[in-house]
Structure formats: structure tokens, C-alpha cells
N, C-alpha and C positions, 0 to 999 in steps of 0.2 A: 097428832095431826091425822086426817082421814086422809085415805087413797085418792086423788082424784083424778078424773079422766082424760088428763092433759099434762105436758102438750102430747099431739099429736102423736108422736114417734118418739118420744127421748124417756127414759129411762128415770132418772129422777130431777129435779129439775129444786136451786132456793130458792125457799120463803124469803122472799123481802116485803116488811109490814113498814118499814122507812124509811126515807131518803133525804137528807141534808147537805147542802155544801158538796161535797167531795166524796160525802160516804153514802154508802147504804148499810142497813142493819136489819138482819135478821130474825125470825121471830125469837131466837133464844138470844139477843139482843148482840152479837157480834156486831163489829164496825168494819165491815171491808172499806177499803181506798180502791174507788172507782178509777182505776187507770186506764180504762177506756170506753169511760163515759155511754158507758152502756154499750152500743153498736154502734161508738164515736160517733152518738148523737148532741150530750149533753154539754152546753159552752156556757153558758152563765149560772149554772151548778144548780142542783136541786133545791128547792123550798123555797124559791122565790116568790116572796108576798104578793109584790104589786104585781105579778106575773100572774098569779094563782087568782087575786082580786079580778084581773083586766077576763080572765077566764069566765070569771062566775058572772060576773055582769054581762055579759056581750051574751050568755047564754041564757040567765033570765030575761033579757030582753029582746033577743031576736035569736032564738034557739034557732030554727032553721029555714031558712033564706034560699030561696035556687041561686047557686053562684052566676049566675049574667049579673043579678039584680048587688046595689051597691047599701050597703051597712057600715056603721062608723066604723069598728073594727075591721074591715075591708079595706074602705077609704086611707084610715089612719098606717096600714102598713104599706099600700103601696106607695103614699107619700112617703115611707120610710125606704124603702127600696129606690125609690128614684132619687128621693134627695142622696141616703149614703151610700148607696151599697150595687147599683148594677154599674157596668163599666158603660163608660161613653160608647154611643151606636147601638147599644141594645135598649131599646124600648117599650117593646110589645112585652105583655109574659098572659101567662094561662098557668091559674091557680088550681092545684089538685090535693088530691088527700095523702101523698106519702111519692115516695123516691122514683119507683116503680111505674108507677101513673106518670108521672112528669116524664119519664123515659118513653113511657110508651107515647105519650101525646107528643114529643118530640119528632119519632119517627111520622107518627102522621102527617103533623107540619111539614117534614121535611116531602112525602110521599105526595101532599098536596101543592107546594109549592113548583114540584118539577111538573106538576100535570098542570097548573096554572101556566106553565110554559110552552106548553102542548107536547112534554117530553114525559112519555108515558113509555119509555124502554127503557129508565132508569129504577130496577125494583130490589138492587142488591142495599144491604146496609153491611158496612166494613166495619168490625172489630179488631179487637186482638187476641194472643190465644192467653194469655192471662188476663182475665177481665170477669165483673159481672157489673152489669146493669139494671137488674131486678129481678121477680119473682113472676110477673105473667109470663104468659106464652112464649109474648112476639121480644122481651125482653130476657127473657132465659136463651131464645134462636141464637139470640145476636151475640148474648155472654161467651166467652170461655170460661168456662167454668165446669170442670167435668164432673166434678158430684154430684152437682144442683141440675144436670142435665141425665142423669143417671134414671131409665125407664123412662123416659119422653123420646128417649133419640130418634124412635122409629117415625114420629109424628111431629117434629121438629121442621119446622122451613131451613132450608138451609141457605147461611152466612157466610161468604168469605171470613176467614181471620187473618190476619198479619202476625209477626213476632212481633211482641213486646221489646220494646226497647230496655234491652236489661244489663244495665252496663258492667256491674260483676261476671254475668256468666256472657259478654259478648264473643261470641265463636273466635273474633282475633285475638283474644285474651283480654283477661279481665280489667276492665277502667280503660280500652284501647284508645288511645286520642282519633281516631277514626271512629268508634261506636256508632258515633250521630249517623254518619255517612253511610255504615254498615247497613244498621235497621231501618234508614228511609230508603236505600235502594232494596230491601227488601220489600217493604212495603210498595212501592212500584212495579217491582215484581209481579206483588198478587195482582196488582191493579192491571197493569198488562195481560194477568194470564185472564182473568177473567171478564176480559173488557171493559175500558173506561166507559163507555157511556151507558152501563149496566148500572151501575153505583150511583146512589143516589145520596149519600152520605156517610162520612166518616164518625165514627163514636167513639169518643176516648176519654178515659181518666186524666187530666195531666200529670197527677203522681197516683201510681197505680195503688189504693188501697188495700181491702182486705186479701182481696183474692193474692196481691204478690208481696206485702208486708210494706207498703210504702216505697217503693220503687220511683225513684228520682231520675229520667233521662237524663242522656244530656244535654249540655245545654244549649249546642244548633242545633237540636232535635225539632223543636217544636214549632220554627220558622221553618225552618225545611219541610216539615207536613204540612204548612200551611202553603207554603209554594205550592206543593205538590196536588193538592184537592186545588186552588186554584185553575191551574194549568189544562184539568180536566173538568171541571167545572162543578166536583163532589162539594158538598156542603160538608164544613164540620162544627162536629157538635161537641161539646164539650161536658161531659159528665161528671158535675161538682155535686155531687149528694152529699159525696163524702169530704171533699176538699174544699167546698162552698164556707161562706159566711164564719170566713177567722180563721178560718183552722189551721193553716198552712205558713199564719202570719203574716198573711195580707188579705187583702176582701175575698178575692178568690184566686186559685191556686193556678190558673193559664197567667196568673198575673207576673208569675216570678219571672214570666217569657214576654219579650215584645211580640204577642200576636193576640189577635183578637177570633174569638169564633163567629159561627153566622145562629146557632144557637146554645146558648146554655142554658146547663137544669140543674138546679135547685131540692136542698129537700135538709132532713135531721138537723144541722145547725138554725136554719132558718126560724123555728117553733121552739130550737133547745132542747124537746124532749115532752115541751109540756103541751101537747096537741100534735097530733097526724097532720102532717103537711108538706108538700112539695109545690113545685112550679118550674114550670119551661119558660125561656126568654128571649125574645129573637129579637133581628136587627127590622128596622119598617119594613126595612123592601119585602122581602118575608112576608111580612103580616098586610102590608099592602098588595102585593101578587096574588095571596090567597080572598081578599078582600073583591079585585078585579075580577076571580074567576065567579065569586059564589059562592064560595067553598065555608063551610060553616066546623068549626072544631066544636064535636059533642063535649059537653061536661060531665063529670062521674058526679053520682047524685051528691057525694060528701065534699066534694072539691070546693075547698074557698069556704070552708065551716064558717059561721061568724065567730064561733067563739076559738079556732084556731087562728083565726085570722087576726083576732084582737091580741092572743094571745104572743104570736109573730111582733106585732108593733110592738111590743112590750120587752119581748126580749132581745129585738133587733137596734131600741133604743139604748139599751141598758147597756153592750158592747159599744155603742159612739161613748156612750156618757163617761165609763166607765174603763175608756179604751181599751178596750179587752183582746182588738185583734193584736194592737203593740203589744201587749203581756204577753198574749201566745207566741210571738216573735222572740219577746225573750227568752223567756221560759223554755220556750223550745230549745234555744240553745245550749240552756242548764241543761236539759235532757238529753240531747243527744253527747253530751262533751260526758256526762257521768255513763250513757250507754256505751260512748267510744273510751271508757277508762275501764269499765267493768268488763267488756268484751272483746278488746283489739287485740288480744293475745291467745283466746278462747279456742280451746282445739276444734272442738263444735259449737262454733258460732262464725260461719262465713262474713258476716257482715251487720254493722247499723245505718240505718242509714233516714231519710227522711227533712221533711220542713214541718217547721215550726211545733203544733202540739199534737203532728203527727208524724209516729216516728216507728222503726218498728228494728226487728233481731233475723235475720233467717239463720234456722237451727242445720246444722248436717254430721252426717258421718264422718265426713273425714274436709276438714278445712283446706287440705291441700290441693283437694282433688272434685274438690265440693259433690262429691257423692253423699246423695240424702241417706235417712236410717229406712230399712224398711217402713213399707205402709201402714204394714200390721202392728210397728210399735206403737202408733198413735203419740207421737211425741209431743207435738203440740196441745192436744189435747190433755197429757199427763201435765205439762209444765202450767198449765194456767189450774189443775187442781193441785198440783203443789205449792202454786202461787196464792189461791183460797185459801189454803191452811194454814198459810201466814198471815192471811186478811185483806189480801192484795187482789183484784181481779182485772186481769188481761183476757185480750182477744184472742183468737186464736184462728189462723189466717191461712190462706191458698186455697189451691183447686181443686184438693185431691189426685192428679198428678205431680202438680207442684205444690208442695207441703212445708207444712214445720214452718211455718214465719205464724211469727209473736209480732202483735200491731197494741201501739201504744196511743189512746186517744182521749186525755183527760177530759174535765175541766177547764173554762180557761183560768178559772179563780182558783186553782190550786196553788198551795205554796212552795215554798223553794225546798222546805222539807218532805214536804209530799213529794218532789220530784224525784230525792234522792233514795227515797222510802223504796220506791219503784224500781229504781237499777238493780238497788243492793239484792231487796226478795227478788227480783227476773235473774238475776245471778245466781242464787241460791237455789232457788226453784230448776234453773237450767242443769246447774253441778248434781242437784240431787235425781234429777230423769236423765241423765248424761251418764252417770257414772263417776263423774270428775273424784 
């Protein structure tokens, strides 16, 4: 194979010439088991026909459309999204070309929203310090995420962040039945120090993905923030790119909580994998406020592709038809019950934890004391190529402060031996970069 000039920065990077079902394969014709779905993109599995068909067609006949303007592909998924899949009171959405976009046009929404109220002293956006929410600017600002901010910091806006609500490592000790209470009066906290009526919205994963390995609060965690932005009148947002459309084993992942946000976004489950696409989704009053003022949200040229769009109805059908989010409910459960058999004794493995068909490992030095291994071991990074040597490919997760979490995000069409395929090599891949 020749040298080629990509990617960017990385060192060597596999040939995959194809993709089926659950695997990919190699050019020297290897079968890895996608056990996380690429960048826990992929839910109704690779090579789907009528997926691939609804693709080609929507693009020899309306290759490229400015997204205002309406295309059957278009048409046909947001009738899909309203009939199954957005939650009651959100109605408005603004279609974009990937996760990132959706984030960033979020924050706009939210920036215009507050000036439609004639409240133009609200310019902070509130994270947390384990998070990422994209790859632009104004969304790397708002991330925790300290590697992916590594040589920008100097030119960075600067975000409040909050602790992550991280119920293993909670300062009162680990799993405390206080947790919830602990990290929302932190979170008030910052909101105090920095003044309420600065903030103009909240941004959060409901189970924190890559950055923290799936990271599950708990469970008055999420009404309690929601009190909490209430009471100050912060908007929150909810950031399902990655928790979005199944994955969590329900439509979306704030659902496992009684609370509703005032926006959510959208994105990688939404298209499956097969098309760039995201989307932001707000409640009316939102999109009617902004309507009141003037206020116009620009489109990104590729936003609302026709043939991503077509490609979206197609694979957003295929999970109703097909009940895919119930599978991932189950399934999830096979996983995490063979994570929690392979690991609950694990000298370095702190914990599994997760919903539905996302689930994830955090790796450490010492399980007692959850002291991580150095930086420089690159653990995570060793365990998902020891994990390829058996055929198996995992994620490999955190911030580079916080490290070593293994994120599990198949398929939702995997089967029950795939799941188990998964624990065993992640056990064996961990023992052999552990030392065990």
C-alpha cells in the first residue's frame, strides 16, 4: 500500500475497504467486531440496502438544495422525527451537517433567544469539566476537554465549567447517597460565583460519553439541575449526539430522567453513519421569541444534505420498524451484566458502568485508591490495540486529564454473541496491558 498524506497527525491509521452488519474488514480481508460503532455512530449496522438505495436516489435527483428549501428526503424525515422520535414540547429543529454544527447553532439559538428578551448580559455558556461538545471554536470553548483544547487555550473564550457529576469518584465517597446533592450545589456554586444573570445557558450530556466513559449521575441529579437553571432563568441544553436516537435504550437519553430540556441536539445515530448529519431542537417559545425579534439562524452550506436527509428517514424508520431502541435496552443489559462479571473484581478496572448500548470500563492503577496509571503509559490507547489483535475495536475515552475509560457503542443489530465476544477480548486486552 502507498504512503499517504493522512490523517493529519496520526501515525498509521486501518485500511477498511468494508463494512457489513457489525464488522468491518480490512484490506488483507480481517473481520473486526465494531464494538463501538465506529465513534458510537452506527445503530442499524452497515450495508443497509434500502439505506444505501434511499441515498443514491435523493442524490441523483436533488444533489444539492439550499437547506430553507423543502425535498422529499427532507420532508420525509422530519415527518419521521415528529411522528417518532422528538419528545413532547419540542418542535422547532435546524438541520446541520454533523454534531459540532448542531452544538454550535444551539448556542446561537440560545444567544439569540436571550437578546429577543432584550437580556444581552447573559454571554456565559456553562459546562462541565469532563465534557466535549465538538470540534469548532466556540464548541471546543465550552468542552472540558483538555487535549482537544491543547494549543488554542491562549485564544479560547472563556467558559465557566462545573464538576461533573461522577458518582464513583464523589468527594463524599464513592456511590454517596448524597452525590446528587453534592454536585448540584456545586454547580450553584459556580453559578453564584460567576453571576446568574451572566449565563445564558446550560450544556450537558445526560450520560457523559466519550470524554468520561459513560458516566450515569444520579438519579435526582437531573431534576435538580433542572430546578436549578429554572430558578435563574439559564436555558438547558441537552447534548444527545451521542445519547440521541436509541442508544441509551430509549429515544433519548434525558429520558431515563422526568425532565425535559429547552433545547436538544442531535447528530451520528440520527443518519446511522451513512451521511453527515446533525440537528438542534427547541421548544416554540424559543423559536417563536427568536421569530418576534428578526432574528434569522444562518445555515451551513451542507446542512439538511438532501441525500443525508433521505438517508436519516430511512434509517430512522428502520429502528421503529425494526424496534431497535428495545433491542438496545436489552442488549444493553446483556452487556453491561457480562461487563459487571468480567470486571467487578478487577484490580484495574474501577468500574462499568452505563445504559443501554452504551456502556463503558474506567481503567486505573490502583482500584482501591482509584489512582490512574501514568499519562505516559497510554493505556487506553494500548488496550483498544490489543483489543484489534483479537479483531475486536473499542473506543478509547476521556480528556487527557481524565483518562483510561474504554467506551462501548455497538450496533443496535448486534447479537448476543457479539456482546459476549466484547467483554471477554476487553478482559483480555485489559489483563494483557495491566499486567494481570
Amino acid at each position: 500500500m502507498s504512503t499517504l498524506n493522512w490523517p493529519f497527525s496520526q501515525d498509521a491509521a486501518l485500511n477498511i475497504v468494508k463494512a457489513e452488519g457489525a464488522h468491518l474488514f480490512t484490506e488483507t480481508g480481517q473481520a473486526v467486531l465494531d464494538a463501538a460503532g465506529g465513534a458510537v455512530v452506527t445503530n442499524v449496522g452497515h450495508g443497509r440496502q434500502r439505506v444505501v438505495e434511499a441515498l443514491a436516489k435523493a442524490t441523483a435527483e436533488t444533489t444539492y438544495v439550499v437547506p430553507p428549501w423543502i425535498t422529499p428526503g427532507r420532508q420525509a424525515m422530519v415527518e419521521a422525527l415528529e411522528r417518532d422520535w422528538l419528545p413532547e414540547g419540542i418542535s422547532r429543529m435546524h438541520i446541520t451537517s454533523g454534531g459540532s454544527e448542531a452544538v454550535e447553532s444551539a448556542v446561537k439559538l440560545v444567544f439569540m433567544h436571550h437578546a429577543a428578551q432584550g437580556d444581552l448580559g447573559r454571554r456565559k455558556i456553562l459546562s462541565r469539566d469532563i465534557s466535549y461538545h465538538g470540534a469548532t471554536f466556540t464548541t471546543t470553548a465550552i468542552s472540558g476537554h483538555w487535549a482537544r483544547r491543547q494549543g488554542l487555550e491562549q485564544a479560547l473564550p472563556d467558559h465557566p465549567k462545573a464538576p461533573t457529576a461522577h458518582p464513583l469518584r464523589c468527594p463524599l465517597g464513592a456511590h454517596h447517597p448524597q452525590a446528587g446533592d453534592h454536585y448540584v450545589e456545586a454547580m450553584a456554586e459556580v453559578i453564584e460565583r460567576e453571576g446568574p444573570d451572566s449565563i445564558a445557558a446550560l450544556i450537558v450530556e445526560p450520560i457523559t460519553g466519550a470524554s468520561g466513559g459513560a458516566i450515569v449521575p444520579p438519579e435526582d441529579y437531573w431534576p435538580k439541575v433542572r430546578d436549578l437553571c429554572d430558578e435563574h432563568g439559564i436555558l438547558l441544553v441537552f447534548d444527545e449526539v451521542m445519547t440521541g436516537f436509541g442508544r441509551t435504550g430509549l429515544p433519548f437519553g434525558h429520558q431515563h430522567w422526568p425532565v425535559t430540556p429547552d433545547l436538544l441536539v442531535g447528530g451520528k445515530g440520527m443518519a446511522g453513519g451513512y451521511a453527515p448529519l446533525g440537528g438542534v431542537f427547541t421548544t416554540e417559545a424559543i423559536g417563536a421569541s427568536i421569530d418576534a425579534a428578526g432574528y434569522s439562524l444562518m445555515f451551513h452550506t451542507f446542512g439538511a444534505h438532501p441525500g443525508a436527509c433521505a438517508a436519516a428517514a430511512e434509517v430512522l424508520a428502520i429502528m421503529v420498524e425494526e424496534d431497535l431502541v428495545k433491542r438496545a435496552r436489552q442488549l444493553g443489559e446483556r452487556l453491561a451484566t457480562r461487563l459487571q462479571e468480567a470486571f467487578s473484581n478487577h484490580p484495574h478496572v474501577a468500574e462499568s458502568r452505563g445504559r443501554g448500548l452504551l456502556q463503558g470500563i474506567e481503567i486505573v492503577a490502583d482500584r482501591s485508591t482509584l489512582a490512574p496509571f501514568p499519562k505516559a503509559d497510554q493505556i487506553a490507547a494500548r488496550v483498544v490495540k490489543a483489543a484489534l489483535d483479537r479483531g475486536v475495536f473499542f473506543y478509547a475515552g476521556g480528556t487527557g486529564e481524565f483518562r483510561d475509560v474504554i467506551l462501548l457503542g455497538p450496533p443496535f443489530i448486534v447479537t448476543e454473541g457479539d456482546i459476549d465476544t466484547m467483554a471477554a477480548v476487553l478482559r483480555e486486552a485489559v489483563d494483557e496491558v495491566a499486567g494481570c
